[in-house]
N, C-alpha and C positions, 0 to 999 in steps of 0.2 A: 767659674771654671767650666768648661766646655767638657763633652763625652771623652772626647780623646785626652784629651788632658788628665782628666779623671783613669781614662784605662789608664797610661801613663805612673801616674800615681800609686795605682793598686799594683801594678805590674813592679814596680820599685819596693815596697815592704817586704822588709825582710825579719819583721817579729811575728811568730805563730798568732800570739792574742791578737796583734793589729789586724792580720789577714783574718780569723775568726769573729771579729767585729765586722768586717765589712762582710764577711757570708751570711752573716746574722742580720745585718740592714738589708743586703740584698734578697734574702729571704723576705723580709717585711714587707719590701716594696713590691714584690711577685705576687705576694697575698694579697694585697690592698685590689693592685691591678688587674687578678684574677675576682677579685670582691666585685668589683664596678661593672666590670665584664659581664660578670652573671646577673647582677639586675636587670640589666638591657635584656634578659628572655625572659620568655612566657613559657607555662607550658602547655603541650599542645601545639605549638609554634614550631614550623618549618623549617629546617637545618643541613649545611652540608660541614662534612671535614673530609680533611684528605686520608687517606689511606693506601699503602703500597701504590704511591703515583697516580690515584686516582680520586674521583671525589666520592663520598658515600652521602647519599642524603638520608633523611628519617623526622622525627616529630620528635619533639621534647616530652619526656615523660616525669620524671621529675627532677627539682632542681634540688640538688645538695649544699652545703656550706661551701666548699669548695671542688666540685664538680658536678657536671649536670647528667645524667641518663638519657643517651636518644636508644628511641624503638627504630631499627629499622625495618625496609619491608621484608625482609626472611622472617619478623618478630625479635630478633637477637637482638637484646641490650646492650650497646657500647657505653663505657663510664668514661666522659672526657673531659679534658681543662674546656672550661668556657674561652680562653682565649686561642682556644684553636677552631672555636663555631663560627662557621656562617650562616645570616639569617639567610632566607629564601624571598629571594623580590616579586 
């Protein structure tokens, strides 16, 4: 079964439990792929994300279970999903 098939499929359920099982796998899978995400950093490691249409950069300060801390240069700590960092090349 392809993606769209699949929306498809979720889009047609019409039992609360069936739809609350698949927010419950789709949760699973966010975590997992927020999980993999954050090993790929370092901290102390170089970063940007977007913010109000723009990019902000800063350093990793530390990494959480499922979010990481960048410092940026004001000092101010942003707490952010690792799948919204970019490293810095």
């Amino acid at each position: 079964m392809n993606k769209d098939e699949l929306v498809v499929e979720v889009s047609n359920l019409t039992n609360n439990d069936d739809i609350d099982r698949v927010i419950e796998a789709l949760k699973i899978a966010r975590d997992k792929v927020n999980s993999l995400t954050r090993l790929s950093f370092r901290v102390g490691e170089e970063v940007t994300f977007a913010h109000n249409n723009s990019r902000v950069s800063g350093k990793i300060k530390k990494i959480n279970r499922k979010n990481i801390l960048v410092e940026v240069e004001s000092g101010m700590v942003w707490t952010i999903w690792p799948s919204l960092l970019e490293k810095v090349t």
